[in-house]
CHARMM-style PDB file with segment names, atoms N, HN, CA, C and O in Angstrom:
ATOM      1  N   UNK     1    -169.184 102.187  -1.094  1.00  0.00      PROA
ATOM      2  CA  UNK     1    -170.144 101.141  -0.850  1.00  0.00      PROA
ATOM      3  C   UNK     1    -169.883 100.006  -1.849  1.00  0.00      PROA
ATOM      4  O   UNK     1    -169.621 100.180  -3.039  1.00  0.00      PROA
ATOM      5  N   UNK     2    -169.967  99.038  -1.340  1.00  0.00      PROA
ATOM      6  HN  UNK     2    -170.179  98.897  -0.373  1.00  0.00      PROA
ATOM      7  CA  UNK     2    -169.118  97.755  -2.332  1.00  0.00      PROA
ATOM      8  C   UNK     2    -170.415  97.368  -3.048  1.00  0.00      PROA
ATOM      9  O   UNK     2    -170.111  97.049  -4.197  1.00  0.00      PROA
ATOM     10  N   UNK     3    -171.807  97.257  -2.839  1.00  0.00      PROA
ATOM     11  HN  UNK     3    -172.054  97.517  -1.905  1.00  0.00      PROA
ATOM     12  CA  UNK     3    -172.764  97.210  -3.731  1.00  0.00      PROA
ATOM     13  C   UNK     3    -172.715  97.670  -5.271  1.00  0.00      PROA
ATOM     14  O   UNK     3    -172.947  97.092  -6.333  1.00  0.00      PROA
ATOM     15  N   UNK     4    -172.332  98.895  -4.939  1.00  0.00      PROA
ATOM     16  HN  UNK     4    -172.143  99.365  -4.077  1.00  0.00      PROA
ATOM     17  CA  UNK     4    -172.222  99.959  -6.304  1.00  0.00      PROA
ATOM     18  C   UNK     4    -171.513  99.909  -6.741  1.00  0.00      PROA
ATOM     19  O   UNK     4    -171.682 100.211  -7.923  1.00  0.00      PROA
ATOM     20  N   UNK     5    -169.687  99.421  -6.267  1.00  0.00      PROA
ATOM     21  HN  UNK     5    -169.550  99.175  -5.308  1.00  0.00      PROA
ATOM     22  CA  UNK     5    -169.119  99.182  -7.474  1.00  0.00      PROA
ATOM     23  C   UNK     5    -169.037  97.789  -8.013  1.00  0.00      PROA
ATOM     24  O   UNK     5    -168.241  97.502  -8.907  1.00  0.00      PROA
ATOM     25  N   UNK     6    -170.081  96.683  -7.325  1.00  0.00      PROA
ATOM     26  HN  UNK     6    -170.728  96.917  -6.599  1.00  0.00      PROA
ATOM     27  CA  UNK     6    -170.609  95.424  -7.734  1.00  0.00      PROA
ATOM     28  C   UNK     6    -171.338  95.579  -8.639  1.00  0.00      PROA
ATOM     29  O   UNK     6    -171.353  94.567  -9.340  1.00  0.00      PROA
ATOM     30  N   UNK     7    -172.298  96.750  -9.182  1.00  0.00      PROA
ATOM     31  HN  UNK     7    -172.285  97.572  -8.613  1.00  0.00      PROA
ATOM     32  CA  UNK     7    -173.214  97.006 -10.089  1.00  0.00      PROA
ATOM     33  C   UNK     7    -171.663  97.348 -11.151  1.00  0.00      PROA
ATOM     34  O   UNK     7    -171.189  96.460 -11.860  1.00  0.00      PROA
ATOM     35  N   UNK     8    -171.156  98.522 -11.086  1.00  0.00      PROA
ATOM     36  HN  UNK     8    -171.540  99.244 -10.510  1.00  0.00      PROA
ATOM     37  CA  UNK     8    -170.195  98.996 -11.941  1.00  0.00      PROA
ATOM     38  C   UNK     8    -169.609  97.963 -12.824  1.00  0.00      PROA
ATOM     39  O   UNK     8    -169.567  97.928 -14.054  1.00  0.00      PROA
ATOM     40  N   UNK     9    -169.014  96.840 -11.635  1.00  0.00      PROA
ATOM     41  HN  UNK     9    -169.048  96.868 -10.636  1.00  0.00      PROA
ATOM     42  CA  UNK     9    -168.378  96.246 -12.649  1.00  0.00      PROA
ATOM     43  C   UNK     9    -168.651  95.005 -13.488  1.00  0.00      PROA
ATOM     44  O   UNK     9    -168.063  94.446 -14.414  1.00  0.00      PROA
ATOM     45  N   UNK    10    -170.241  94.706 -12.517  1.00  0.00      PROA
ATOM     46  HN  UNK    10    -170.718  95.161 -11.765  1.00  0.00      PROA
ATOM     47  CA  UNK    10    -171.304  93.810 -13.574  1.00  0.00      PROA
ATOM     48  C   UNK    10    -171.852  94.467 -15.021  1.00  0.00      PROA
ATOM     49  O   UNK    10    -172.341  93.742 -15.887  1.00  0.00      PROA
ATOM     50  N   UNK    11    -171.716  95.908 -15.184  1.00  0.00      PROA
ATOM     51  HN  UNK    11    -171.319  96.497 -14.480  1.00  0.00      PROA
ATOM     52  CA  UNK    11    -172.195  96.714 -16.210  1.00  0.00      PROA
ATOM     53  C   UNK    11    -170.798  96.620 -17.484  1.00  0.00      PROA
ATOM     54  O   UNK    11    -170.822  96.498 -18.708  1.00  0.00      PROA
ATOM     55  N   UNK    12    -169.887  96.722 -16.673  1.00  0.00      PROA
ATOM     56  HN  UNK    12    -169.869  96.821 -15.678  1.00  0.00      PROA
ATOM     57  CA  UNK    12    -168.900  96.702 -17.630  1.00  0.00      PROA
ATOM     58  C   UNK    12    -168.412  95.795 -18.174  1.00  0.00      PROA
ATOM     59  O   UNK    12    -167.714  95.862 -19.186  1.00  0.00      PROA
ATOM     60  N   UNK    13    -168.780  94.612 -17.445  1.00  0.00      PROA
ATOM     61  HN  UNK    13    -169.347  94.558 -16.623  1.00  0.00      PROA
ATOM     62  CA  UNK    13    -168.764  92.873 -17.744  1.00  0.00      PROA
ATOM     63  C   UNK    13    -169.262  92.692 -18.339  1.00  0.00      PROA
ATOM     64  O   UNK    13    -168.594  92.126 -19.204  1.00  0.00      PROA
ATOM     65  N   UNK    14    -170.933  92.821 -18.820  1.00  0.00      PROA
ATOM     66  HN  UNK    14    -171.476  93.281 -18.118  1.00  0.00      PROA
ATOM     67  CA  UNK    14    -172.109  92.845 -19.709  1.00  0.00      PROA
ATOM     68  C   UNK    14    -171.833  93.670 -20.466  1.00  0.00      PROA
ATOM     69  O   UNK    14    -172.786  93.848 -21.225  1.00  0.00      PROA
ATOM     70  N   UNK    15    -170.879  94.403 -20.722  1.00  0.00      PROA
ATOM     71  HN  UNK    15    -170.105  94.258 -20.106  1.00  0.00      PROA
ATOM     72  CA  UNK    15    -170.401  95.982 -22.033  1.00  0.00      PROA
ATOM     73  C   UNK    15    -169.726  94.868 -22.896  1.00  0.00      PROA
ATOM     74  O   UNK    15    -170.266  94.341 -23.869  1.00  0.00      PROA
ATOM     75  N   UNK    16    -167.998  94.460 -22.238  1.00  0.00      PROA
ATOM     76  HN  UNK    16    -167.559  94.888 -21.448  1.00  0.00      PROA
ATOM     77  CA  UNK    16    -167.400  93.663 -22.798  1.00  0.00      PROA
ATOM     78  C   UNK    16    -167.905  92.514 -24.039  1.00  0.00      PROA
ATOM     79  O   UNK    16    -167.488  92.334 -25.183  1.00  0.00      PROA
ATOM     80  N   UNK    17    -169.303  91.652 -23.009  1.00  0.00      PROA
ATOM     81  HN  UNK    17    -169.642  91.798 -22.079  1.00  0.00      PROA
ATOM     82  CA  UNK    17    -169.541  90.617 -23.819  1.00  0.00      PROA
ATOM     83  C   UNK    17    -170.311  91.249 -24.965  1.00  0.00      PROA
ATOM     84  O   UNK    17    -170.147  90.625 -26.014  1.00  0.00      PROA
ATOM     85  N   UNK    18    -171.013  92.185 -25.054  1.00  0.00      PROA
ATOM     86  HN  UNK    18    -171.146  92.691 -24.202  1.00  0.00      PROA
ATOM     87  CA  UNK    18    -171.838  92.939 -26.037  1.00  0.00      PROA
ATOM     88  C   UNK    18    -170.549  93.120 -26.843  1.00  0.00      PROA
ATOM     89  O   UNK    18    -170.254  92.424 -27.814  1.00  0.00      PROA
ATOM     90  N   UNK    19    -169.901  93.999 -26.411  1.00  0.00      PROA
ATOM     91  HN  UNK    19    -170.141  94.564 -25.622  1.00  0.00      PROA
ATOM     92  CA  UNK    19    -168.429  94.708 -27.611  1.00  0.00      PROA
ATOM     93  C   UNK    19    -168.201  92.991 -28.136  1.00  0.00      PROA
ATOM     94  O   UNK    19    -168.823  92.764 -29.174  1.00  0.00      PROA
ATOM     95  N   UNK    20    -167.641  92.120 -27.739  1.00  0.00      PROA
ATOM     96  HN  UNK    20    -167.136  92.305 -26.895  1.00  0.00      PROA
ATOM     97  CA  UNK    20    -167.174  91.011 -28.087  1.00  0.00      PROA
ATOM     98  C   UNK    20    -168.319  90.165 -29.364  1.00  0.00      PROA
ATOM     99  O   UNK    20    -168.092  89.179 -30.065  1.00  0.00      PROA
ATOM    100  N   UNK    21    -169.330  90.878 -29.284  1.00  0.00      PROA
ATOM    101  HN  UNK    21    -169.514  91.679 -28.715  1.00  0.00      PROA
ATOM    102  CA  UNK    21    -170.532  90.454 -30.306  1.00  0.00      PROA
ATOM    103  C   UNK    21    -170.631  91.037 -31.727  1.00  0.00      PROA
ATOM    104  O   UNK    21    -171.337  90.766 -32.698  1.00  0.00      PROA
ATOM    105  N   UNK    22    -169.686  91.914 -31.495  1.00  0.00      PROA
ATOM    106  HN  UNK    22    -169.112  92.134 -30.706  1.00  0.00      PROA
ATOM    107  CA  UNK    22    -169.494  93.096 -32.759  1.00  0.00      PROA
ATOM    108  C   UNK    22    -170.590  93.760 -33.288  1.00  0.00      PROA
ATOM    109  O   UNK    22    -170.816  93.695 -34.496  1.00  0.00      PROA
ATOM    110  N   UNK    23    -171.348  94.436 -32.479  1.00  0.00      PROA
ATOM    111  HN  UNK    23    -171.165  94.489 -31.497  1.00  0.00      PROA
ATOM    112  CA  UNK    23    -172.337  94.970 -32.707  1.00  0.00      PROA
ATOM    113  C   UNK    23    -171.644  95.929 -33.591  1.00  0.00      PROA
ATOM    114  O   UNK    23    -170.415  95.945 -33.659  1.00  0.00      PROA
ATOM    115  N   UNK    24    -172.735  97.087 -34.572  1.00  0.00      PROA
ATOM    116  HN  UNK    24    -173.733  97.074 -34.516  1.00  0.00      PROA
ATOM    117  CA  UNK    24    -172.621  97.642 -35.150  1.00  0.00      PROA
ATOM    118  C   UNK    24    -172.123  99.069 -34.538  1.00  0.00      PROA
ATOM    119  O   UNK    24    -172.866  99.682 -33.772  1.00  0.00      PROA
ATOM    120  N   UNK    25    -171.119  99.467 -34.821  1.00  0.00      PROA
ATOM    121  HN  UNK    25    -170.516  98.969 -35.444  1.00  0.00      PROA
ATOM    122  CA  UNK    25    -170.229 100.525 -34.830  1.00  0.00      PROA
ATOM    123  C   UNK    25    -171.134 101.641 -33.813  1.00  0.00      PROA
ATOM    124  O   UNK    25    -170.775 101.923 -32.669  1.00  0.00      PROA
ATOM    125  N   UNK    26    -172.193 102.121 -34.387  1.00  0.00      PROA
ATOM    126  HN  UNK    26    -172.484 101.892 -35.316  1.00  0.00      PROA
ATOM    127  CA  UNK    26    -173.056 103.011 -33.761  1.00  0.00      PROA
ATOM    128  C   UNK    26    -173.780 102.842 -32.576  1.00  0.00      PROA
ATOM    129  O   UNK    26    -173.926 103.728 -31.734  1.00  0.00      PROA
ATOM    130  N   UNK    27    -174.350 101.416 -32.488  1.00  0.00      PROA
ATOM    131  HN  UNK    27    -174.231 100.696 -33.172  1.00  0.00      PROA
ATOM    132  CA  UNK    27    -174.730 101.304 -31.532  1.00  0.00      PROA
ATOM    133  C   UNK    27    -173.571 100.476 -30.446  1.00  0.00      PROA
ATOM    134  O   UNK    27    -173.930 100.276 -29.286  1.00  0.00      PROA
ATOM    135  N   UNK    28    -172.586 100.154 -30.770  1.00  0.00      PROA
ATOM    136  HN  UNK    28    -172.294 100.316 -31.712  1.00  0.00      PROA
ATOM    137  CA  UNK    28    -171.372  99.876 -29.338  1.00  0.00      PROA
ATOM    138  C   UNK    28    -171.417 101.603 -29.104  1.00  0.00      PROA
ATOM    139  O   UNK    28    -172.119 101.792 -28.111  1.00  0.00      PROA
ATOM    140  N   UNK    29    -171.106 102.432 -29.454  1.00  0.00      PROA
ATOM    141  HN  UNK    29    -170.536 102.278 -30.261  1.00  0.00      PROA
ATOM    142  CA  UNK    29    -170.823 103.776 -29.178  1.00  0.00      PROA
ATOM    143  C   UNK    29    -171.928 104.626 -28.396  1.00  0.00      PROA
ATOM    144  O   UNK    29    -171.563 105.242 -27.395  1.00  0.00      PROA
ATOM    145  N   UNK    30    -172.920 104.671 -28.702  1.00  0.00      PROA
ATOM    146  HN  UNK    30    -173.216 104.171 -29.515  1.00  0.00      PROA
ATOM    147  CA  UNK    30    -174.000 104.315 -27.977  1.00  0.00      PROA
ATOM    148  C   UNK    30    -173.956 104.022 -26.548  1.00  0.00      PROA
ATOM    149  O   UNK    30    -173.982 104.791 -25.586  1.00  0.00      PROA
ATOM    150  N   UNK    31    -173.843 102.079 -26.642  1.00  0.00      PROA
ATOM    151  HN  UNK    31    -173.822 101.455 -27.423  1.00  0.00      PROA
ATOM    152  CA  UNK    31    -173.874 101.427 -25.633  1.00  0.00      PROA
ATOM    153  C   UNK    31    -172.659 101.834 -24.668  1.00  0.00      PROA
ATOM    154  O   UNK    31    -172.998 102.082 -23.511  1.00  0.00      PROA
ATOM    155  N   UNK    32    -171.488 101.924 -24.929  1.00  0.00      PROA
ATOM    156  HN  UNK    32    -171.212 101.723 -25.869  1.00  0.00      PROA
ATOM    157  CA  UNK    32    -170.243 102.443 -24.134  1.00  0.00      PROA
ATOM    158  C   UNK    32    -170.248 103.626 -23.273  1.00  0.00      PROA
ATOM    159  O   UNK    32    -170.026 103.751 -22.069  1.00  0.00      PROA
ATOM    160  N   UNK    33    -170.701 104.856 -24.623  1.00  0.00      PROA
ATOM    161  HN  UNK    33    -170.881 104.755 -25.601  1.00  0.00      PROA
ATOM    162  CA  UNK    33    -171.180 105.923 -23.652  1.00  0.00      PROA
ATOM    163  C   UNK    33    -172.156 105.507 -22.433  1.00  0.00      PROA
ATOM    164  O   UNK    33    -171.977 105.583 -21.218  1.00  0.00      PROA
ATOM    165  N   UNK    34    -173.111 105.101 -23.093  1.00  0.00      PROA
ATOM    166  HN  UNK    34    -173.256 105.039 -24.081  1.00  0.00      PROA
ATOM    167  CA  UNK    34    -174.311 104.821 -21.478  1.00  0.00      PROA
ATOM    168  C   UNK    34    -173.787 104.185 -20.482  1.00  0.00      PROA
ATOM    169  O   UNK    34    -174.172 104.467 -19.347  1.00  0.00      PROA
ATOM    170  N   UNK    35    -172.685 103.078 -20.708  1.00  0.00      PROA
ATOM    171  HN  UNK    35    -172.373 102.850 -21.630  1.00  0.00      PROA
ATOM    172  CA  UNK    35    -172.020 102.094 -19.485  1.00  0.00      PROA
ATOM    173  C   UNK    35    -171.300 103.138 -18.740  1.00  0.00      PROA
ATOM    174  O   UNK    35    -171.494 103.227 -17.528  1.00  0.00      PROA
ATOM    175  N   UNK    36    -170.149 104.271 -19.587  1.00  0.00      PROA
ATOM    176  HN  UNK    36    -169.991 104.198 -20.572  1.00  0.00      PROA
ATOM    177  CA  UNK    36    -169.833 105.123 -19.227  1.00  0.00      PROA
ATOM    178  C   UNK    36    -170.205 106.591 -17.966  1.00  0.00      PROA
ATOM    179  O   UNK    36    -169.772 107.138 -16.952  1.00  0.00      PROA
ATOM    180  N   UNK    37    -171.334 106.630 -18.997  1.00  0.00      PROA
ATOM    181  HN  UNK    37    -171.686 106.185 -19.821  1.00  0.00      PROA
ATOM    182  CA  UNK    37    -172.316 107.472 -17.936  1.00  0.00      PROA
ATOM    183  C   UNK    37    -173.089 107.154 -16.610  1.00  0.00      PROA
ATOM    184  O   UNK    37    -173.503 107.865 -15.694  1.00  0.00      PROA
ATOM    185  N   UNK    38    -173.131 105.454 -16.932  1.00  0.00      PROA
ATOM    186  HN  UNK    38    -172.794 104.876 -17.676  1.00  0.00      PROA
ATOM    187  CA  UNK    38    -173.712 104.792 -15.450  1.00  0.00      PROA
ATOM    188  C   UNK    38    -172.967 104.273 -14.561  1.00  0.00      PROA
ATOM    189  O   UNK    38    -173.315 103.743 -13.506  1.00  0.00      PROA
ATOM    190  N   UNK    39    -171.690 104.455 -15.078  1.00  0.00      PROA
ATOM    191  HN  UNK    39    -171.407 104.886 -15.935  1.00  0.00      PROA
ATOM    192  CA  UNK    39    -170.306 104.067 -13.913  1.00  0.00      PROA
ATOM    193  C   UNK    39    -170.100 105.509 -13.261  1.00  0.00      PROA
ATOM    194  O   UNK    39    -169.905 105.774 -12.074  1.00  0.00      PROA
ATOM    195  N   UNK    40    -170.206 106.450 -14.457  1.00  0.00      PROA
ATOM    196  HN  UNK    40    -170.365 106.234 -15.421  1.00  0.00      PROA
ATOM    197  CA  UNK    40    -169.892 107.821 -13.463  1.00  0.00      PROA
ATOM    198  C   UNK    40    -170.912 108.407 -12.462  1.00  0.00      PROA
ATOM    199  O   UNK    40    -170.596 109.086 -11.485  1.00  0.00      PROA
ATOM    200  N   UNK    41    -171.895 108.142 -12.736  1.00  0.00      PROA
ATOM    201  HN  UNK    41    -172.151 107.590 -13.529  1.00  0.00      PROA
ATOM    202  CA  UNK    41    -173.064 108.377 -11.956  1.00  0.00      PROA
ATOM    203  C   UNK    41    -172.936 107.877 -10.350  1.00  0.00      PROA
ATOM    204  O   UNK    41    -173.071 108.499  -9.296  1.00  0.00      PROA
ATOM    205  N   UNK    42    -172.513 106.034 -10.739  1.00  0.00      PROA
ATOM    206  HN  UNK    42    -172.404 105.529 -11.595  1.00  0.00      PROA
ATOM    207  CA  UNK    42    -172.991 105.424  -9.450  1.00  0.00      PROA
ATOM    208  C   UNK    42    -171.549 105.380  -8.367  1.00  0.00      PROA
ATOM    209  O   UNK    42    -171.512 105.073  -7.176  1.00  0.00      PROA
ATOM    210  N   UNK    43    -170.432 105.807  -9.281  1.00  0.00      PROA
ATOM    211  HN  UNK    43    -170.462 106.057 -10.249  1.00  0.00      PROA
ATOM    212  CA  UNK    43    -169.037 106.139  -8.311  1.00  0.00      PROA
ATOM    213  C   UNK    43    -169.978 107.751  -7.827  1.00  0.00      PROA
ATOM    214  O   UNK    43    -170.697 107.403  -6.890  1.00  0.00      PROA
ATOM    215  N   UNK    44    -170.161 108.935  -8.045  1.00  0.00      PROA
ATOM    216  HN  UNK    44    -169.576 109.218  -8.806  1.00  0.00      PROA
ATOM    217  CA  UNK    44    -170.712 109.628  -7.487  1.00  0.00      PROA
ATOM    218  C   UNK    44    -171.378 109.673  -6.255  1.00  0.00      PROA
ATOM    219  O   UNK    44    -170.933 110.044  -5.168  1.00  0.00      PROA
ATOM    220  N   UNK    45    -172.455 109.267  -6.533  1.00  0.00      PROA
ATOM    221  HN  UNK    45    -172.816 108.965  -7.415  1.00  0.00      PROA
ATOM    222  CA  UNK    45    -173.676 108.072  -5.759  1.00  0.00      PROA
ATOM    223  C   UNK    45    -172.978 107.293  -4.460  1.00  0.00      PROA
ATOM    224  O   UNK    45    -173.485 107.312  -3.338  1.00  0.00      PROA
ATOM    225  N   UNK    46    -171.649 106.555  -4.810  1.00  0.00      PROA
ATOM    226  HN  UNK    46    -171.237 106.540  -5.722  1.00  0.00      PROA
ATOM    227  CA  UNK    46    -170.762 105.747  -4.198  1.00  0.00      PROA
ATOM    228  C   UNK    46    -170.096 106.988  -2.749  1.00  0.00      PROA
ATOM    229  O   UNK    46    -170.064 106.856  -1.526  1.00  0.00      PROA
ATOM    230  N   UNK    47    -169.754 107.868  -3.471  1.00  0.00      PROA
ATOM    231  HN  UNK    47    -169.780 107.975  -4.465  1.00  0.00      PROA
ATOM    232  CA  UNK    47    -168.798 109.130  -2.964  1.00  0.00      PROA
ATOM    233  C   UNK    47    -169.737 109.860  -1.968  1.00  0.00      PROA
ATOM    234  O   UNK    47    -169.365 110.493  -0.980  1.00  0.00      PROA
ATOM    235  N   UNK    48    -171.286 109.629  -2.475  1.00  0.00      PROA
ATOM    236  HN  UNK    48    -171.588 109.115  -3.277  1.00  0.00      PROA
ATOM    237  CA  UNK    48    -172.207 110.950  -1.455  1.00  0.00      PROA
ATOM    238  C   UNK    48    -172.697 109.873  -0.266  1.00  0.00      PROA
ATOM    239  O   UNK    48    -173.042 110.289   0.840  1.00  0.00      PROA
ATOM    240  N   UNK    49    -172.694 108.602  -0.568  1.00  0.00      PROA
ATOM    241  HN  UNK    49    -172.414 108.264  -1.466  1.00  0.00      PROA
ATOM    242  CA  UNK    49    -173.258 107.327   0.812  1.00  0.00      PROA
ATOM    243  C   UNK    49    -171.729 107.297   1.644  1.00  0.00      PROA
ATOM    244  O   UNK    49    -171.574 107.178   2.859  1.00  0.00      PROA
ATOM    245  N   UNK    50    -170.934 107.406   0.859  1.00  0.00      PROA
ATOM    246  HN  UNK    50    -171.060 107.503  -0.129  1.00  0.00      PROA
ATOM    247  CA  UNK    50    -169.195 107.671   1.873  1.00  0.00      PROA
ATOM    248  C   UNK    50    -169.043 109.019   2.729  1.00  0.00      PROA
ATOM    249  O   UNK    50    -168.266 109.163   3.672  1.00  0.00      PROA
ATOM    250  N   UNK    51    -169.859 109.904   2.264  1.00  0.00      PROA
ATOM    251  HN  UNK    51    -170.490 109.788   1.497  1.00  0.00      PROA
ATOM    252  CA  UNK    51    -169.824 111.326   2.497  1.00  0.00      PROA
ATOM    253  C   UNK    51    -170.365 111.095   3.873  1.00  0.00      PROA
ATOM    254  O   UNK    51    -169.651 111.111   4.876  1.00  0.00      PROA
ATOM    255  N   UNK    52    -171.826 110.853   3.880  1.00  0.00      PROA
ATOM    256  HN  UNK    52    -172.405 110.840   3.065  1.00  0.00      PROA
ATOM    257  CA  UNK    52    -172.923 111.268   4.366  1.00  0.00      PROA
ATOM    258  C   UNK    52    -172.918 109.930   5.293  1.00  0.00      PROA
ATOM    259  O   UNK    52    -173.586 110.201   6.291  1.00  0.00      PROA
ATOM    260  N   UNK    53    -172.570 108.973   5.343  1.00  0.00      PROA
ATOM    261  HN  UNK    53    -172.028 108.754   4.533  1.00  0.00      PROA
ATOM    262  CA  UNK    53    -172.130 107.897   6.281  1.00  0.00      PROA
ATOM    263  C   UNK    53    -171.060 108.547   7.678  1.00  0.00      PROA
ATOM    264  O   UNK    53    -170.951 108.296   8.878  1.00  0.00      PROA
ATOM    265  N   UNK    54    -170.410 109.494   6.696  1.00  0.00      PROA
ATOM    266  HN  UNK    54    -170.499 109.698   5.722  1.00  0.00      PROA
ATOM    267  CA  UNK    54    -169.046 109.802   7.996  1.00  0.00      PROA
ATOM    268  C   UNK    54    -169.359 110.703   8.658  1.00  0.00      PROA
ATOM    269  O   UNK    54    -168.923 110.869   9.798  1.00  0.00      PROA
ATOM    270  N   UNK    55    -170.124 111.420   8.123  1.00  0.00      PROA
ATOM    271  HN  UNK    55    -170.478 111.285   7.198  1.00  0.00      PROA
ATOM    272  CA  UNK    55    -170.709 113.138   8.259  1.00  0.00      PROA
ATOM    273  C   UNK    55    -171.882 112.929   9.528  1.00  0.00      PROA
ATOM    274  OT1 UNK    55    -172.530 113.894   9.934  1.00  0.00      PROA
TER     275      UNK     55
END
């Protein structure tokens, strides 16, 4: 679904400019993991509306 990886890669766009701010060590690590965890989530998410569309 092209929505979701429109979210994905607006999240990772908004990661970049944060990293590019030099936030403090702990919280980019933090923040990365969570971008991380919400890209894997919504490719998932992406995979079960591809599923269940064909099905």
């Amino acid at each position: 679904m092209p929505e979701i990886l429109d979210i994905i890669t607006a999240a990772t766009a908004a990661y970049h400019r944060f990293e590019a701010a030099h936030p403090d060590s702990d919280i980019r690590m933090a923040v990365r993991n969570a971008v991380k965890f919400l890209a894997a989530d919504l490719k998932t998410a992406a995979e079960l509306t591809a599923t269940t569309r064909k099905g």
